[in-house]
KOLVO-753335 format. One line per field, with one value per residue (C-alpha): x, y, z; residue in one letter; residue number from 0. Coordinates in nm, 4 decimals. Layout:
xx <- X	...
yy <- Y	...
zz <- Z	...
rest <- A	...
nr <- NUM	...
// end
This chain:
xx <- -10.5476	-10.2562	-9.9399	-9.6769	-9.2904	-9.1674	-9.3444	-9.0914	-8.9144	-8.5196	-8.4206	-8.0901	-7.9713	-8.2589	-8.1922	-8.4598	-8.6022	-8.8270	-8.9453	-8.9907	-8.7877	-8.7007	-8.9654	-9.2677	-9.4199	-9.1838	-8.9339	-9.0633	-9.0843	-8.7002	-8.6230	-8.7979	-8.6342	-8.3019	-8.3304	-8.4483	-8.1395	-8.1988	-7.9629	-8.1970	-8.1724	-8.3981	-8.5028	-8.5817	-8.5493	-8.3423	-8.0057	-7.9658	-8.2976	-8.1893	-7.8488	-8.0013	-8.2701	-7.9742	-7.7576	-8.0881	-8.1451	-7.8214	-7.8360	-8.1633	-8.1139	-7.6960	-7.7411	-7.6555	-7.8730	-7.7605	-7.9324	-8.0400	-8.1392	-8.5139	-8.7608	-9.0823	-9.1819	-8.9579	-8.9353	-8.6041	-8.5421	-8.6519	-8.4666	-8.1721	-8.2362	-8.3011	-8.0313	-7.7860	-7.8806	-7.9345	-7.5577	-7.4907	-7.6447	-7.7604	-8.1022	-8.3711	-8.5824	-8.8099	-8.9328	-9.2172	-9.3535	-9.4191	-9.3547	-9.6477	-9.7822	-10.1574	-10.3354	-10.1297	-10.1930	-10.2260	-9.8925	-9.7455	-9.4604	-9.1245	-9.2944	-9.6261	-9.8706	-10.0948	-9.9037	-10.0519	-10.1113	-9.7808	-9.5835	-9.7970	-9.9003	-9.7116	-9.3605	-9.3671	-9.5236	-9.2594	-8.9581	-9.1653	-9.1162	-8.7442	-8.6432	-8.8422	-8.5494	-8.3533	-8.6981	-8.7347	-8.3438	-8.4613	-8.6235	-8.9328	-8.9728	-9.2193	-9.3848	-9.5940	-9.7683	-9.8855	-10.2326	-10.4818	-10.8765	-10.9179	-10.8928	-11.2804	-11.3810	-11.2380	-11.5445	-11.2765	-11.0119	-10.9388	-10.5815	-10.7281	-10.6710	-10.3349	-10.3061	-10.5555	-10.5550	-10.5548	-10.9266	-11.1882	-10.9146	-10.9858	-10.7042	-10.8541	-11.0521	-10.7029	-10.5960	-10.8553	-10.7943	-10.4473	-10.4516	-10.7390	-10.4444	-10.2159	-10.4176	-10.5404	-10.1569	-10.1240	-10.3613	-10.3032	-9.9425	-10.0370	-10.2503	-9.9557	-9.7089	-9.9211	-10.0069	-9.6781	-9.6047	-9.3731	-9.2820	-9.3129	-9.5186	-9.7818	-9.9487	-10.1060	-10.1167	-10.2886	-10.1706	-10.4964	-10.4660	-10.0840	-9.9781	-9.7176	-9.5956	-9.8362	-10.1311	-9.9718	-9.7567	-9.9911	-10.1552	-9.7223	-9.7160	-10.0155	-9.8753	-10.2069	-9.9714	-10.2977	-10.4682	-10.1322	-10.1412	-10.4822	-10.4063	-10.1097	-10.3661	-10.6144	-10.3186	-10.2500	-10.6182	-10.6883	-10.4160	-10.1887	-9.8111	-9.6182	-9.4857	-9.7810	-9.9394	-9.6184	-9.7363	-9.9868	-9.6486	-9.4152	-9.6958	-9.7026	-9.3324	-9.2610	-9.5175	-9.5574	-9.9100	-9.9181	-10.1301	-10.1075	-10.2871	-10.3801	-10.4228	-10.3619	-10.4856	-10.5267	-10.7949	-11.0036	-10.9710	-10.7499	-10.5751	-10.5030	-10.3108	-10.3115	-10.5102	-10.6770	-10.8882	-11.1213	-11.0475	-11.3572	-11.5201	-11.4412	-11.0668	-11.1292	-11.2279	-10.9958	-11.0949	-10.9925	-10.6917	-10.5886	-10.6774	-10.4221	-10.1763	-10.1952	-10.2158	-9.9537	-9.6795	-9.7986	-9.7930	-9.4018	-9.2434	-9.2057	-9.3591	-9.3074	-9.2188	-9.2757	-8.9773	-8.7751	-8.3721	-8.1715
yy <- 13.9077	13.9026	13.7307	13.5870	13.4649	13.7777	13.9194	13.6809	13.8880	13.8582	13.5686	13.5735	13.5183	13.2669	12.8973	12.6496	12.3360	12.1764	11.7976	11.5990	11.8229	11.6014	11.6535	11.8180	12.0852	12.0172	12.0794	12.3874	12.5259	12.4587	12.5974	12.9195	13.0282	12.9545	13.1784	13.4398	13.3675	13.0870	12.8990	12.5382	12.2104	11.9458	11.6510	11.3099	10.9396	10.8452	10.9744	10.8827	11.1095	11.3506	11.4007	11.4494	11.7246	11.9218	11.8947	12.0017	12.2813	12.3930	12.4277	12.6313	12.8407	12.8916	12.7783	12.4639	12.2880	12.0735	11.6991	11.5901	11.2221	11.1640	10.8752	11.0586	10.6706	10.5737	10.7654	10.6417	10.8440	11.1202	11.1740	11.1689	11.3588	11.6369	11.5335	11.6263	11.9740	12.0347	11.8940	12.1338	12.4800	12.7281	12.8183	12.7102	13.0019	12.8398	12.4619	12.3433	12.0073	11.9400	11.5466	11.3307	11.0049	11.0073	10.6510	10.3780	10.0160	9.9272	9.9642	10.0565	10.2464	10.0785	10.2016	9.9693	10.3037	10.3450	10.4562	10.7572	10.9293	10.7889	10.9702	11.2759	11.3392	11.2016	11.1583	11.5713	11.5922	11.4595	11.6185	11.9480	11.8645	11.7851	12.0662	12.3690	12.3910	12.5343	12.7104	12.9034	13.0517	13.2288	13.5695	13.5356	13.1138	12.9689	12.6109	12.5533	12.1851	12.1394	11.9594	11.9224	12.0451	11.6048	11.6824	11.8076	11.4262	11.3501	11.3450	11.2809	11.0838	10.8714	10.7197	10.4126	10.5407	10.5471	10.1425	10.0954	9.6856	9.5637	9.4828	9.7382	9.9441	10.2755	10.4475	10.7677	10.7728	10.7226	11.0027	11.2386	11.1762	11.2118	11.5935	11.6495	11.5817	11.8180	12.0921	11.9782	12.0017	12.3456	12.5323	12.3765	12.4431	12.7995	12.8316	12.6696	12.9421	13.2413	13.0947	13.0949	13.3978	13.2764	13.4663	13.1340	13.1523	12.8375	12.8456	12.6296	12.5845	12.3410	12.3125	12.2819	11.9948	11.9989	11.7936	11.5786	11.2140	11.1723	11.1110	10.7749	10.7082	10.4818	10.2406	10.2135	10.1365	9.8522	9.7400	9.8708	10.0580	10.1518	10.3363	10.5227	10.6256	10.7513	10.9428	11.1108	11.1544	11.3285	11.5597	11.6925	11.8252	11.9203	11.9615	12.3311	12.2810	12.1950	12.5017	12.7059	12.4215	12.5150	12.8709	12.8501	12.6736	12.9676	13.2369	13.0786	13.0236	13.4175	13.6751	13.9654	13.9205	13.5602	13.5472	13.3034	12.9845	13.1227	12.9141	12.9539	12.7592	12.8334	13.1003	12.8567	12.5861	12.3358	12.6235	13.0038	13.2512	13.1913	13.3504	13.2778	12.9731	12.8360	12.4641	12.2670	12.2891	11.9631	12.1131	12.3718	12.1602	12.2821	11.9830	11.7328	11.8994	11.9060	11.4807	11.4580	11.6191	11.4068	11.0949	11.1705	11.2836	10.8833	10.7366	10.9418	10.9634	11.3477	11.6203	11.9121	12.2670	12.6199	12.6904	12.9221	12.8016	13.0329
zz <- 0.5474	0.2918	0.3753	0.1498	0.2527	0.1624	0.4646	0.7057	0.9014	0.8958	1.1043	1.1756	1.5307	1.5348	1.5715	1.5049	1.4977	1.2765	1.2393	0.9546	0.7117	0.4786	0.2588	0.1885	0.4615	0.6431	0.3991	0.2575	0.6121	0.6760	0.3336	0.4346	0.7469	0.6186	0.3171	0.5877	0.8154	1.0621	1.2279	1.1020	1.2555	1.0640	1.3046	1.0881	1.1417	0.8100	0.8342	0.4475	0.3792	0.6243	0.4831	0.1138	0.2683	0.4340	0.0831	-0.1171	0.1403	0.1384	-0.2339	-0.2502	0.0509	0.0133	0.3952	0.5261	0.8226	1.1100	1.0923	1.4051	1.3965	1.5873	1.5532	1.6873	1.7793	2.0040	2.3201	2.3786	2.0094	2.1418	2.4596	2.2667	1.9865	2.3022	2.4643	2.1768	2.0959	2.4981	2.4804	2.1579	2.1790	2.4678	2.3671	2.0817	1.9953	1.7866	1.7596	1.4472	1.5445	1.1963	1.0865	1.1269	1.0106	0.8046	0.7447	0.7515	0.8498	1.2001	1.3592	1.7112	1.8347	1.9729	2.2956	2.1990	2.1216	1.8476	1.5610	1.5068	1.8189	1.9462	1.6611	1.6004	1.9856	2.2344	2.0504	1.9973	2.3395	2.4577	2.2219	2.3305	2.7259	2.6907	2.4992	2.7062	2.8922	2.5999	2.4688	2.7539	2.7084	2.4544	2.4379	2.2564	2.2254	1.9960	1.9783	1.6245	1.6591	1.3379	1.3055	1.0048	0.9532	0.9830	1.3681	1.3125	1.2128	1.6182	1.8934	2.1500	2.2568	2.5924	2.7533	2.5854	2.2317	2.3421	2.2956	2.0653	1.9670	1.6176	1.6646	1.5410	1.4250	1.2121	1.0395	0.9601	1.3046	1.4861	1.2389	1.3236	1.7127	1.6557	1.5323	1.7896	2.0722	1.8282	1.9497	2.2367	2.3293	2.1686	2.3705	2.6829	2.6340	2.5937	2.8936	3.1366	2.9911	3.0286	3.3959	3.4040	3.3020	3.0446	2.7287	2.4944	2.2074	2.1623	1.8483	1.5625	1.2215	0.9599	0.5765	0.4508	0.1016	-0.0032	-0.1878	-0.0668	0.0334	0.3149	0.1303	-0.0876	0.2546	0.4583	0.1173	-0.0026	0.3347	0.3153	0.0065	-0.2132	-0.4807	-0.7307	-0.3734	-0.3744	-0.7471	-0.6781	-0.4311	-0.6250	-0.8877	-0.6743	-0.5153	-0.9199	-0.9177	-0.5882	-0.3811	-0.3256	-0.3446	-0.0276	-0.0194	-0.0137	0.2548	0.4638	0.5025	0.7822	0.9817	0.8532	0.9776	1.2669	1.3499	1.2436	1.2237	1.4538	1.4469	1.5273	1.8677	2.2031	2.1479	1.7895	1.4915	1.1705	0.8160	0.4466	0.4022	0.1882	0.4342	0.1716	0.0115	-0.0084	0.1911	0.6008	0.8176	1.1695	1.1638	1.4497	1.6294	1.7049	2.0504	2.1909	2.0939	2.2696	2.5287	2.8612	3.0941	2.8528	2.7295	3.1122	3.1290	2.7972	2.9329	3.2632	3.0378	2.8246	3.0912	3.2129	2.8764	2.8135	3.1809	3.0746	3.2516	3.0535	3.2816	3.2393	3.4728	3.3464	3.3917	3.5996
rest <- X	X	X	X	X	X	X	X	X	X	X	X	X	X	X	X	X	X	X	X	X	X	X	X	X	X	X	X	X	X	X	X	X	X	X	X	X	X	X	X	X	X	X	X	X	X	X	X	X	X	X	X	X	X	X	X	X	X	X	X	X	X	X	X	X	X	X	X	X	X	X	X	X	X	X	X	X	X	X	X	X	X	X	X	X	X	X	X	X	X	X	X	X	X	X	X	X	X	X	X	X	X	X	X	X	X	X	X	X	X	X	X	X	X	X	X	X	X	X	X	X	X	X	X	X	X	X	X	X	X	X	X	X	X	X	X	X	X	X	X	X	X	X	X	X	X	X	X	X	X	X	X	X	X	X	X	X	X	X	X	X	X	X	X	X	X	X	X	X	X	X	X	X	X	X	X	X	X	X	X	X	X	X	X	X	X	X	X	X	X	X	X	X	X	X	X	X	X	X	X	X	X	X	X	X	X	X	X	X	X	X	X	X	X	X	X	X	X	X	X	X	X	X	X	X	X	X	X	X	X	X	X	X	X	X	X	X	X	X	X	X	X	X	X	X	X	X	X	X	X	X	X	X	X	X	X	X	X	X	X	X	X	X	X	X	X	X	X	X	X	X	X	X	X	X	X	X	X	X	X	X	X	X	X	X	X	X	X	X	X	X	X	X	X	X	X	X	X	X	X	X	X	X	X	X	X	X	X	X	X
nr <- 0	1	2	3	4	5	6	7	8	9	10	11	12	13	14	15	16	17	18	19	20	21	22	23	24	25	26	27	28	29	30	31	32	33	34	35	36	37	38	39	40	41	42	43	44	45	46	47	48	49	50	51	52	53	54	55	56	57	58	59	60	61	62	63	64	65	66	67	68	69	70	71	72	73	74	75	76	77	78	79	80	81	82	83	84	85	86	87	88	89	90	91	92	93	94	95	96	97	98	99	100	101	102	103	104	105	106	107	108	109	110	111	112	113	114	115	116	117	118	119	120	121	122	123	124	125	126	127	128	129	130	131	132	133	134	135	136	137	138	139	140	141	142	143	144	145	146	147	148	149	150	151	152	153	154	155	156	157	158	159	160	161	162	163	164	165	166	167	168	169	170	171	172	173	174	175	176	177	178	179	180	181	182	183	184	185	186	187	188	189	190	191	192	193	194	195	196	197	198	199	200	201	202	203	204	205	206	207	208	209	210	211	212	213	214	215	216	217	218	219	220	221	222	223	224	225	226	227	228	229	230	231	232	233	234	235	236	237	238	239	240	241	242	243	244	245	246	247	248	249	250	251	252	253	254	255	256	257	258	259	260	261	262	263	264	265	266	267	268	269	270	271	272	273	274	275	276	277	278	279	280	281	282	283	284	285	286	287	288	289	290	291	292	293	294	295	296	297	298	299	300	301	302	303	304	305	306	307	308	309
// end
């Protein structure tokens, strides 16, 4: 399969959301469907990073965004950050859960989860439930969750991964479990709206090795400043650009070929042009994606509908 942005469909009419935009895949992917005529909202916690994104964006794309301010760990964040375009616009036609933590010291959420499946699971989990409503407004709705070929390292996950302790603590197995729920999520999502009968779109996408941020993130983060050097010097050999790891998101979010509950990554697995990739079993596991979804409309309070609005 070939595919390049210039395949993206015109987009205008669209409006969409997309976390984490303020840099990297997340960037790229905002940059893309505004130069192809979205109506782009970028969802990030720094208002100062957010507002330098939307200037930068508006620059390269001669389009400006609309910031929308959203801390993906705190649930309280969240509900507002919905709250505010439910308040502002009629529909949302297309939403990228993109932004995601990778590695970083032991932390939890304002909301006392594990850092890392608190911001990359159950904060868009959550973001996802609250703004169906508006999805489901739209003609032809899509939901990309964005997860990485790390959720293959995951054997499972359990509600007590949720509140991991401090004790016996593994960054990169909390990472692994954390993209594991990402599609976990996905495909359950996909079979509840085709049950449904619901015309939303739930599909998947991994960026393969791109180099951005993330990597040097979580040792900045731990204070180890030569770990995060390394890493950028690994990323200068081995990684593809951010923009080509944001195609597997952008195929996702706008091709006519992109299938329900499909998933899309680099054709090389770290790099290369997108094309349909295969989750892991326990993934692809139905039972257990039905016990995270229980858990994590306890864990959120949000119980995410396929209801269309009248």
């Amino acid at each position: 399969m070939t595919w390049s942005t210039a395949d993206i469909p015109d987009l205008a009419g669209r409006r969409a959301l997309v976390t984490g935009a303020t840099s990297g895949l997340g960037y790229e992917t905002a940059l893309e469907l505004l130069r192809h005529g979205a109506d782009v909202l970028i969802a990030a916690r720094d208002p100062e990073k957010a507002a330098s994104a939307a200037e930068r964006l508006a620059h390269a794309s001669s389009s400006e965004p609309t910031v929308v301010e959203l801390d993906l760990a705190d649930l309280t964040s969240v509900e507002k950050a919905a709250d505010q375009v439910g308040k502002t616009y009629d529909r949302l036609d297309l939403l990228v859960n993109n932004a995601g933590v990778m590695a970083p010291p032991y932390r939890q959420t304002a909301d006392g989860f594990e850092l890392q499946l608190g911001t990359n699971h159950l904060g868009h989990f959550a973001l996802t439930g609250r703004l169906l409503p508006l999805l489901l407004k739209a003609p032809a709705p899509r939901v990309v969750t964005v997860s990485s070929f790390m959720h293959k390292t995951a054997r499972g996950i359990t509600a007590a991964d949720f509140r991991q302790p401090q004790r016996g603590y593994s960054k990169w197995v909390a990472y692994g479990k954390s993209k594991l729920a990402n599609l976990l999520f996905m495909l359950e999502l996909d079979r509840r709206a085709r049950a449904a009968g619901s015309t939303l779109l739930s599909v998947g996408a991994h960026p393969g090795y791109a180099s951005t941020h993330l990597q040097a993130a979580g040792p900045e983060l731990a204070g180890r400043a030569f770990e995060a050097r390394v890493w950028e010097g690994i990323n200068k050999v081995v990684a593809q650009s951010a923009a080509a790891g944001a195609w597997p998101s952008l195929y996702a979010a706008t091709s006519p070929e992109a299938r329900p509950g499909g998933y899309y990554g680099p054709k090389y697995e770290i790099r290369g042009t997108p094309k349909p990739v295969s989750p892991t079993r326990t993934a692809q596991d139905q039972a257990l994606a039905e016990r995270l979804w229980t858990w994590s409309v306890e864990a959120t309070g949000v119980n995410p509908t396929l209801t269309v609005p009248r």
